[in-house]
N, C-alpha and C positions, 0 to 999 in steps of 0.2 A: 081176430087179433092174433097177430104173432106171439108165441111161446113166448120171445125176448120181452115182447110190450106183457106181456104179462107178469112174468117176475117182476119187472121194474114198477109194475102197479101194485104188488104185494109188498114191494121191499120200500117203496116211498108211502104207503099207507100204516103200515108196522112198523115204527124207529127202531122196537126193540128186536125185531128179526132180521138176522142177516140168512144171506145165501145158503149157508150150512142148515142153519135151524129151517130153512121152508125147505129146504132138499129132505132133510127128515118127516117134515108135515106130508110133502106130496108121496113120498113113500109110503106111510101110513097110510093114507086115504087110497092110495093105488090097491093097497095090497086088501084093504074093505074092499072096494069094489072089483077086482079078484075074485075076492072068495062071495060073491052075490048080493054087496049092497046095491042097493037102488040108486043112480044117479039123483041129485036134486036140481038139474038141469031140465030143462022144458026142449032139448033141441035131441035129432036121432044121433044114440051112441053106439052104432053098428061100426062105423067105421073112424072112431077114435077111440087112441089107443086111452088104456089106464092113467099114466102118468100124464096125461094131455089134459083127459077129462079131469082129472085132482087136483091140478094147475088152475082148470077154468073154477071149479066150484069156492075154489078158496082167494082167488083175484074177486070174484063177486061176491064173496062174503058168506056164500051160503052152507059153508063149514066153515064153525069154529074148532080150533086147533086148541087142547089145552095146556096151559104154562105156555101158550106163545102171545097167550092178549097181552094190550097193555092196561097196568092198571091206573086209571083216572082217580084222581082224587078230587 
């Protein structure tokens, strides 16, 4: 999936996050995995970059970002 189809999965799935606020998420998460977190991706991360892979982990859900949920009542 294309970077573009993936924002647009993050930002139609989050009402409350816009463009800004997931620029900051995938910052965060890039800069984890930087400094030696472990992907939670099942696919090889040799040849994607940081900010690619924090993009995919958070289109599939499998970081959660905090203060960016929404809350359900």
């Amino acid at each position: 999936m294309k970077i573009e189809e993936l924002t647009a999965k993050v930002l139609n799935e989050n009402p409350s996050m816009d463009r800004y606020k997931l620029a900051i998420a995938v910052a965060k998460r890039s800069e984890e995995l930087d400094n030696g977190a472990t992907s939670k991706l099942s696919v090889s991360t040799s040849n994607i970059k940081s900010t690619d892979l924090a993009l995919m982990e958070i289109a599939e859900g499998l970081v959660s970002i905090k203060g960016f949920e929404d809350s359900k009542n």
